[in-house]
PADO-815460 format. One record per residue (C-alpha): residue number from 1; residue in three letters; y, x, z negated. Coordinates in steps of 0.5 Angstrom, whole numbers, plus 500, padded with zeros to 3 digits. Example, Ala and Ser with C-alpha at 12.3 -4.5 7.8 and 13.67 -1.06 7.14 Angstrom:
BEGIN
    n  res   yy   xx   zz
    1  ala  491  525  484
    2  ser  498  527  486
// end
This chain:
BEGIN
    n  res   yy   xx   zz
    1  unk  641  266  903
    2  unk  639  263  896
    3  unk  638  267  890
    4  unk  630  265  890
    5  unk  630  268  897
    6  unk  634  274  895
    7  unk  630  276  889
    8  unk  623  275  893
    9  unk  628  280  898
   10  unk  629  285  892
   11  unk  622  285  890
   12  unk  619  286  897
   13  unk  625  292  897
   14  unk  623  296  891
   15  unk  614  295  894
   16  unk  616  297  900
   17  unk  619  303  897
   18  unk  613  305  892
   19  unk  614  300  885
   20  unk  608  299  882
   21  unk  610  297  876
   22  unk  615  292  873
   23  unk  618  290  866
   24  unk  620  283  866
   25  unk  624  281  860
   26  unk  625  273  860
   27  unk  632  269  861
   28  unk  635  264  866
   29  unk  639  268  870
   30  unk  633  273  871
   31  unk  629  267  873
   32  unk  628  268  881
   33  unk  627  276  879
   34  unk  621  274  875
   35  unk  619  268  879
   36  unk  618  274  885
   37  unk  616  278  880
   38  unk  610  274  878
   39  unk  608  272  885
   40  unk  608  279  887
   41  unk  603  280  881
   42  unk  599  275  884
   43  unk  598  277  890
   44  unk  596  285  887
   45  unk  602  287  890
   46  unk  604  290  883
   47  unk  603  289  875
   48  unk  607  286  871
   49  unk  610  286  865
   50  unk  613  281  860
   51  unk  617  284  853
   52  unk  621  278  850
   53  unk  626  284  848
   54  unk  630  288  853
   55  unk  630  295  849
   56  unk  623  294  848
   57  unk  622  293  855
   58  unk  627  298  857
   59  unk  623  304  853
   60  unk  616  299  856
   61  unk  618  302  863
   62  unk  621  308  860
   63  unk  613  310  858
   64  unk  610  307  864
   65  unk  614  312  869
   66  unk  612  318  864
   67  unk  606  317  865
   68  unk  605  314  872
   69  unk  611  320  874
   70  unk  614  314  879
   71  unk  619  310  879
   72  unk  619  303  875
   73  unk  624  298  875
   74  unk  625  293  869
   75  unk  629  286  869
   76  unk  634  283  864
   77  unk  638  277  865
   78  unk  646  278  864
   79  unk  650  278  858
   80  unk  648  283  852
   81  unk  641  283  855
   82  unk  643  288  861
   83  unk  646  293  855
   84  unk  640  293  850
   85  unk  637  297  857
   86  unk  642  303  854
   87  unk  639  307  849
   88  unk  632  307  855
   89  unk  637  308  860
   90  unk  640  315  855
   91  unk  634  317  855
   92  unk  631  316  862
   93  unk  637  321  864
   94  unk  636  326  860
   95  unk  629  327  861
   96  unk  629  325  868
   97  unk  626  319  868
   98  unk  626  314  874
   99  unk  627  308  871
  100  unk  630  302  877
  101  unk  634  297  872
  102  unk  635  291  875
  103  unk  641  286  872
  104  unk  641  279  873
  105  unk  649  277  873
  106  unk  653  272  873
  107  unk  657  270  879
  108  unk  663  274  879
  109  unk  668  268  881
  110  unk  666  267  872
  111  unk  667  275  870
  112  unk  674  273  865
  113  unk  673  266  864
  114  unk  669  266  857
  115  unk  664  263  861
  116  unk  657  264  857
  117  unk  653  270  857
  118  unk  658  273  861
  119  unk  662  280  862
  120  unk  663  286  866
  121  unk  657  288  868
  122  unk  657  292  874
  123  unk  657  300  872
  124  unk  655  298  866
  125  unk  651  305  864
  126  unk  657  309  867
  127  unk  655  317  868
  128  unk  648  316  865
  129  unk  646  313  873
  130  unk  644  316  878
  131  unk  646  311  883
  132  unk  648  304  882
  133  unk  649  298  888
  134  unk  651  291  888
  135  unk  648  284  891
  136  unk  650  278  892
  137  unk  646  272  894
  138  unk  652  269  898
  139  unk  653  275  903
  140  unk  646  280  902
  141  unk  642  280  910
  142  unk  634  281  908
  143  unk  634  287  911
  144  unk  641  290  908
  145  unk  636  288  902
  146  unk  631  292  902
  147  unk  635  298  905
  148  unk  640  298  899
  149  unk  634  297  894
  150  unk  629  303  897
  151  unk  635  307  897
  152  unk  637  306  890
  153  unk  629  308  889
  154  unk  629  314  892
  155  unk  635  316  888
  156  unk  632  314  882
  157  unk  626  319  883
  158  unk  631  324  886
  159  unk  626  324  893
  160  unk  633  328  896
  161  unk  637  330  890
  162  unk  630  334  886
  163  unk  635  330  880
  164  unk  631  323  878
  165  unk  633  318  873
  166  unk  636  312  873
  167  unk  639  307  877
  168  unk  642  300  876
  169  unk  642  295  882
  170  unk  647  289  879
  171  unk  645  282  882
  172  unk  650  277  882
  173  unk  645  270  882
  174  unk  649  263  884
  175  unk  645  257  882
  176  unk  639  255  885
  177  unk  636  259  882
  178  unk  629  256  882
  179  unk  626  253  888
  180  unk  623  246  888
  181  unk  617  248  890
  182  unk  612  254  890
  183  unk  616  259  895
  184  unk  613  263  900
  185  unk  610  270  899
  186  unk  614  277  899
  187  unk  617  278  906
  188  unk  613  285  908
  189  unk  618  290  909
  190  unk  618  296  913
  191  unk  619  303  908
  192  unk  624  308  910
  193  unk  621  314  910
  194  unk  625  319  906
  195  unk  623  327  906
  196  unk  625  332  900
  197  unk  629  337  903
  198  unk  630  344  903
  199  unk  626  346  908
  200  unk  621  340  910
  201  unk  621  338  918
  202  unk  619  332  921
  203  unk  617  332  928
  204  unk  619  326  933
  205  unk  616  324  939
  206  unk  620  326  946
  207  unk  617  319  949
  208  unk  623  314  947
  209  unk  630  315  951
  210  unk  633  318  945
  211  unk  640  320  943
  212  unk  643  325  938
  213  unk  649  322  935
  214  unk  654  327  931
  215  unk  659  325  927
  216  unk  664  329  923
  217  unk  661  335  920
  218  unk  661  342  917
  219  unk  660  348  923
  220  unk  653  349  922
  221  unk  651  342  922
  222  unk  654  342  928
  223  unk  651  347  932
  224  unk  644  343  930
  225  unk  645  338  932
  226  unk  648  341  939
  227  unk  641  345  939
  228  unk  637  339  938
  229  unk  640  336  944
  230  unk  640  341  948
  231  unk  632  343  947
  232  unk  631  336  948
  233  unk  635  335  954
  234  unk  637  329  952
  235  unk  646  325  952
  236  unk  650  328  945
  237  unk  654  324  943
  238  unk  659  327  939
  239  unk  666  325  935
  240  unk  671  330  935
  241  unk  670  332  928
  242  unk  662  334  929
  243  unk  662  340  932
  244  unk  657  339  936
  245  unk  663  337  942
  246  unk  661  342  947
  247  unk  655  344  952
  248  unk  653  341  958
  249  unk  649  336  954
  250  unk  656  332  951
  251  unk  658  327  954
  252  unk  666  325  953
  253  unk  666  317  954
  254  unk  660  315  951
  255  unk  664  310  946
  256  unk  666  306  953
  257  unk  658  308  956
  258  unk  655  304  950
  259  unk  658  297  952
  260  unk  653  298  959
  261  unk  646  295  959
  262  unk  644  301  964
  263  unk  646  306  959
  264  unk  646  303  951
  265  unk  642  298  951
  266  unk  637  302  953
  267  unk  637  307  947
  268  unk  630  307  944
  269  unk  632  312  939
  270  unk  638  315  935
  271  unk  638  322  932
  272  unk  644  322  927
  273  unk  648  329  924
  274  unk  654  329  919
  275  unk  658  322  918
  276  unk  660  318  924
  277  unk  665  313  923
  278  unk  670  313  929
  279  unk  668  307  933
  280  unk  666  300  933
  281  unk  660  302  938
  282  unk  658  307  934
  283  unk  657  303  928
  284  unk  654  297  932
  285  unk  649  303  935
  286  unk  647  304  928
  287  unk  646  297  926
  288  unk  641  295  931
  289  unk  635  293  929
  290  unk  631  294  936
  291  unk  631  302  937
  292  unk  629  307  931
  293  unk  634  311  927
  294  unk  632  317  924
  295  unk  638  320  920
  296  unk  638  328  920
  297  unk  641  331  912
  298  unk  641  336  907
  299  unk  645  332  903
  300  unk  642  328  897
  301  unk  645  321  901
  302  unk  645  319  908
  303  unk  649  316  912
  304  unk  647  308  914
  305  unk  652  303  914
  306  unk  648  298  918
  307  unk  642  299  913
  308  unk  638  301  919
  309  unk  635  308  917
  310  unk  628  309  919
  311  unk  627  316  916
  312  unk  632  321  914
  313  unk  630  328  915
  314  unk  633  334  912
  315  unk  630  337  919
  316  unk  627  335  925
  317  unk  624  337  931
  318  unk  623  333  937
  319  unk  619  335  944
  320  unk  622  335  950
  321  unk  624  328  954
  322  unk  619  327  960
  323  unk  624  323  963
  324  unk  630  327  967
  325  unk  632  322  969
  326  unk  636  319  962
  327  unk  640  325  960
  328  unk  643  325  967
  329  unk  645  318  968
  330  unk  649  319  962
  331  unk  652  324  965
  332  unk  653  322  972
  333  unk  656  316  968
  334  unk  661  320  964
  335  unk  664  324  971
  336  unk  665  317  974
  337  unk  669  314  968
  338  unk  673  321  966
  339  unk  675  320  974
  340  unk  677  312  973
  341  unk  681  315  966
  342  unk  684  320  970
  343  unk  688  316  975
  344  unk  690  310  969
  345  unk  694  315  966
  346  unk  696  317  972
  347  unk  699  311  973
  348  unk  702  310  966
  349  unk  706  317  967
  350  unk  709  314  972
  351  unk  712  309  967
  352  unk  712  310  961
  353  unk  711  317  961
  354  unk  705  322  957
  355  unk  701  317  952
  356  unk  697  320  946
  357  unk  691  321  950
  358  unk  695  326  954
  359  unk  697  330  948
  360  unk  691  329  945
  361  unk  687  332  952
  362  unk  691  337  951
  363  unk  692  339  946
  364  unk  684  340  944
  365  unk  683  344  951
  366  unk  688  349  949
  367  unk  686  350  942
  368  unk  680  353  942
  369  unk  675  358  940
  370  unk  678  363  934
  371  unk  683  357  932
  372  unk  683  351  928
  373  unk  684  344  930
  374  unk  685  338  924
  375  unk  685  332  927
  376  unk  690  326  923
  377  unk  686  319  923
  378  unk  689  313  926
  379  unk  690  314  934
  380  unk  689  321  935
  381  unk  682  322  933
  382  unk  680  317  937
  383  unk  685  319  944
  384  unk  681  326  942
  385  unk  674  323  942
  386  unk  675  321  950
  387  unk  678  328  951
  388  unk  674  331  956
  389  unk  669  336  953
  390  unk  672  343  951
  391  unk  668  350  955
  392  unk  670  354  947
  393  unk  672  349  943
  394  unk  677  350  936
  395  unk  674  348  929
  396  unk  676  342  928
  397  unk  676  339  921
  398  unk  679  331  919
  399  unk  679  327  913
  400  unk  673  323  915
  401  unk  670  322  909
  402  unk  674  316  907
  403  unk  679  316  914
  404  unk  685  316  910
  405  unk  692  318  913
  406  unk  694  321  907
  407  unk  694  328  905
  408  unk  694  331  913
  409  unk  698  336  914
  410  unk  697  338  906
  411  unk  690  339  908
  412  unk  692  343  915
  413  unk  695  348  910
  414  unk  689  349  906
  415  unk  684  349  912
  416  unk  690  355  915
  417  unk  691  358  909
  418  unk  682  357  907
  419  unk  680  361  913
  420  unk  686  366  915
  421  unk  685  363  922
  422  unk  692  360  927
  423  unk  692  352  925
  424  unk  694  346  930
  425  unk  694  339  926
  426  unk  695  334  931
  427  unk  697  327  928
  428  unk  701  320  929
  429  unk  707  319  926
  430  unk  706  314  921
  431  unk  701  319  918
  432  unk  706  325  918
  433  unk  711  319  914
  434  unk  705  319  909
  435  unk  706  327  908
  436  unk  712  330  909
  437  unk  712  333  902
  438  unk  706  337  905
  439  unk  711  341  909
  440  unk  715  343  902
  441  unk  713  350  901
  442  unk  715  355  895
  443  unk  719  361  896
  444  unk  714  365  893
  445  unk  708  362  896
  446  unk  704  364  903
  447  unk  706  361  909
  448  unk  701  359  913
  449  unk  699  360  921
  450  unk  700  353  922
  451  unk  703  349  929
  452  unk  704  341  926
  453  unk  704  335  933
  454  unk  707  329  931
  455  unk  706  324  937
  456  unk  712  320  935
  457  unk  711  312  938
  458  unk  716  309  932
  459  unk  711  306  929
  460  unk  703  303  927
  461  unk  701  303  935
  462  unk  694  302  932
  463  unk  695  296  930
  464  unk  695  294  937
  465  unk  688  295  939
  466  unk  687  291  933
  467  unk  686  283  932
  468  unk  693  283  929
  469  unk  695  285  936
  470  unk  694  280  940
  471  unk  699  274  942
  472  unk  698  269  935
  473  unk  700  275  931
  474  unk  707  277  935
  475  unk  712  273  930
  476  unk  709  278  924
  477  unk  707  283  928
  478  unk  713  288  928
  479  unk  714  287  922
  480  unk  708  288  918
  481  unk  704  292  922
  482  unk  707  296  927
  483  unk  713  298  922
  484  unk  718  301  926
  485  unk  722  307  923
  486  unk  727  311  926
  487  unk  725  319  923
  488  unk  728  325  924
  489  unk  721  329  924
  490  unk  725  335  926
  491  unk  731  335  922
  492  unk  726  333  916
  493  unk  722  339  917
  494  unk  728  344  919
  495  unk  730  342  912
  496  unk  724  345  909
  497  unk  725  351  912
  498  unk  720  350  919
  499  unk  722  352  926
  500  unk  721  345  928
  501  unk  723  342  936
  502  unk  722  336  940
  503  unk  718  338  946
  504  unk  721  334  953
  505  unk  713  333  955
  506  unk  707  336  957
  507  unk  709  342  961
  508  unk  713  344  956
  509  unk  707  343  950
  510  unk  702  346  953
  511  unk  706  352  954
  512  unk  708  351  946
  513  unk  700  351  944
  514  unk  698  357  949
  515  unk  701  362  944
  516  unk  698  360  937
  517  unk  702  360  931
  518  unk  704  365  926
  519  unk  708  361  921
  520  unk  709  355  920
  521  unk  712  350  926
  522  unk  713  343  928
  523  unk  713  340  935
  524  unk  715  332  935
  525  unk  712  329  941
  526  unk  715  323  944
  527  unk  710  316  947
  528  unk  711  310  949
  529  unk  708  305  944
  530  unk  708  298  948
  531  unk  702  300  953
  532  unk  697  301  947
  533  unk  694  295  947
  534  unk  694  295  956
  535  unk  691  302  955
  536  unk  685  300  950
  537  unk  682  293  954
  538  unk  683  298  961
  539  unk  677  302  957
  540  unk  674  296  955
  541  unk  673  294  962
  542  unk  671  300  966
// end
């Protein structure tokens, strides 16, 4: 994408999400934003303002947006120009004033190298924004444009927030910067429909094959999304951290039933609760241009990686689907596939032994309602999100925020000891390295009713699913990647006080979790790690 062709996005982005006034200070790297920006007046599709002095222009658009009380954007070149905004940017945040600053900049390749009319202006206005995004022409689609642009208005006029104020999208701009010829028109940009919350319901049609797409999220959130799935009668497809895996609505092996075009490519809609972010067909669900996604939240920002989000709603209600056909093709599809998984891990017991879909099948079947389950990131999430669905599931909690595998079992003592309630934390080994000083606990302190399970492969086997896992990458592989260790995992606990124990297979775990903790305990279950990468293109194929 040129910049031209970047900017006349940006501006069709801030029309479609109610911009109707702009103030344009002149420069030259601005000069594809006022370009559009002149056009666009033009075609009456906005007014335009010119002010030869940024603070003057800044306060201009501060005036406009007080007494149209909607939000105006404002456009400088890069270098000093971006800083004269200030004292208008102070004062929009303290007033609560939507003030959209548009920031022309330099490529970031030049930032340090004392090129001219250069600096650091990325989160130039730092605590006095409401929101800040970036862009660049080299890497920006159009419709990621124009869902980035809509957002950062939305934020501005505090549409979910009840906070309005400023907000600041940087725009790195490489020449050309100026097309030879007249550029065509603004693109036309459809606007993404943004509820205020507390309280407000948008109601949807049953008509389009639907889904409800949970991803990690608080109890609550969880039972919603369940209950809409089931008023509506349509497939759940829920990760292990949504509370909303149970019911006859779920379907446990949606992550593999999304890649067949009689089930997936037919979705027409997708209804999304909490945070999804545990598979690549999810994220590919979600950046599909052909279907409606309607995102589901209290929250002031919502969750839309593939910058696809057709409305977001603090609440919906949907009609029933009128065909009952869709809901259960899924299901039929799901008992078949949990069948064909079911005799592939028969087959892998007979060689390598238990694999971490075992473990992580039975452990969310055994720890049920009345307990907690936290699930480490990596592997075990994921083996839990083929596990077949729970009749009385635990609450379950994991650090899907930013998916890190720091920090686990410190986070399951605090959920334990939060709640009061008897822990499971089901994590891979690598992970459990990352924590071990999460198992010191003081002599004064409260212990926890908490059950550790360490699925002990030696090493990273999440990298072999991965690219890196292939063929080309064997010399480096072990290495740099897989990380082989050889730790105690039980000696180490022992050595912080826990009753701790290698547990000699299934049988014998699931005995383990059938009476749940009462003190701090820790289980080290042996997997094989070289079928990894076997077992994942298996699933990829049925």
């Amino acid at each position: 994408m040129t910049s031209p062709q970047l900017a006349r996005d940006i501006v069709a982005g801030l029309v479609a999400a109610g911009v109707r006034e702009v103030v344009v200070a002149p420069g030259s790297r601005n000069a594809p934003l006022a370009i559009a920006c002149h056009r666009a007046d033009a075609d009456g599709l906005l007014r335009l303002h010119v002010r030869i002095d940024e603070r003057s222009g800044g306060f201009v658009a501060l005036g406009l947006a007080l007494a149209s009380r909607r939000p105006v954007a404002v456009m400088t070149t890069s270098g000093t120009a971006v800083g004269n905004l200030l004292p208008a940017v102070m004062e929009a945040a303290a007033a609560g004033v939507p003030l959209v600053v548009v920031s022309a900049d330099r490529p970031v390749r030049l930032v340090g190298t004392g090129a001219n009319q250069t600096t650091d202006q990325d989160r130039l206005f730092g605590v006095h924004v409401r929101g800040h995004a970036s862009l660049t022409s080299s890497d920006a689609p159009p419709h990621a444009v124009h869902a980035i642009v809509q957002r950062l208005v939305h934020e501005a006029s505090g549409t979910r927030s009840r906070r309005p104020g400023p907000v600041q999208l940087n725009v790195q701009l490489a020449p050309p910067l100026v097309d030879d010829h007249p550029g065509p028109p603004l693109p036309t940009v459809r606007a993404v429909t943004v509820d205020r919350p507390a309280g407000s319901v948008t109601d949807l049609d049953g008509t389009p094959r639907t889904v409800v797409l949970a991803g990690a999220a608080d109890p609550d959130t969880g039972r919603r999304a369940r209950a809409l799935a089931e008023a509506a009668g349509v497939p759940l497809l829920a990760e292990p951290s949504s509370n909303a895996r149970a019911g006859s609505h779920a379907i446990a092996g949606y992550r593999v039933l999304l890649g067949r075009d009689d089930l997936g490519a037919r979705i027409e809609r997708v209804l999304v609760f909490g945070h999804p972010t545990l598979s690549r067909p999810l994220s590919a669900l979600m950046a599909r241009s052909d279907l409606e996604l309607v995102v589901v939240s209290g929250e002031a920002t919502w969750p839309d990686p593939g910058h696809r989000a057709a409305v977001v709603a603090d609440d919906v209600r949907i009609r029933p689907c009128p065909d009952p056909h869709w809901l259960n093709r899924w299901r039929t599809a799901d008992h078949v596939l949990r069948t064909r998984i079911d005799l592939m891990l028969d087959r892998e017991h007979e060689t390598l032994g238990p694999t971490g879909l075992d473990v992580a099948a039975l452990v969310t079947a055994r720890v049920g309602a009345g307990q907690n389950l936290v699930i480490g990131s990596s592997n075990p999430i994921r083996d839990a999100d083929l596990a077949p669905i729970s009749a009385d599931p635990a609450t379950v909690y994991a650090n899907r925020g930013l998916a890190g595998i720091d920090g686990t079992v410190s986070t399951a003592s605090g959920v334990a000891l939060g709640s009061g309630l008897p822990t499971t934390v089901l994590l891979g080994d690598v992970t459990a390295i990352h924590d071990t000083g999460g198992l010191w606990l003081g002599e004064l302190e409260r212990r926890p009713k908490l059950r550790v399970v360490v699925l002990d492969d030696g090493g990273g086997a999440i990298f072999h699913t991965l690219e890196q896992g292939g063929l080309p990458h064997a010399d480096s592989f072990e290495r740099v990647f897989a990380t082989p260790h050889a730790v105690d995992f039980v000696g180490v606990a022992r050595g912080f006080g826990w009753d701790a124990a290698e547990v000699g297979g299934l049988p014998e775990l699931d005995a383990r979790l059938a009476v749940p903790p009462v003190s701090p305990e820790l289980l080290v279950v042996r997997v094989a790690r070289a079928n990894r990468r076997r077992l994942a293109e298996a699933l990829a194929r049925f």
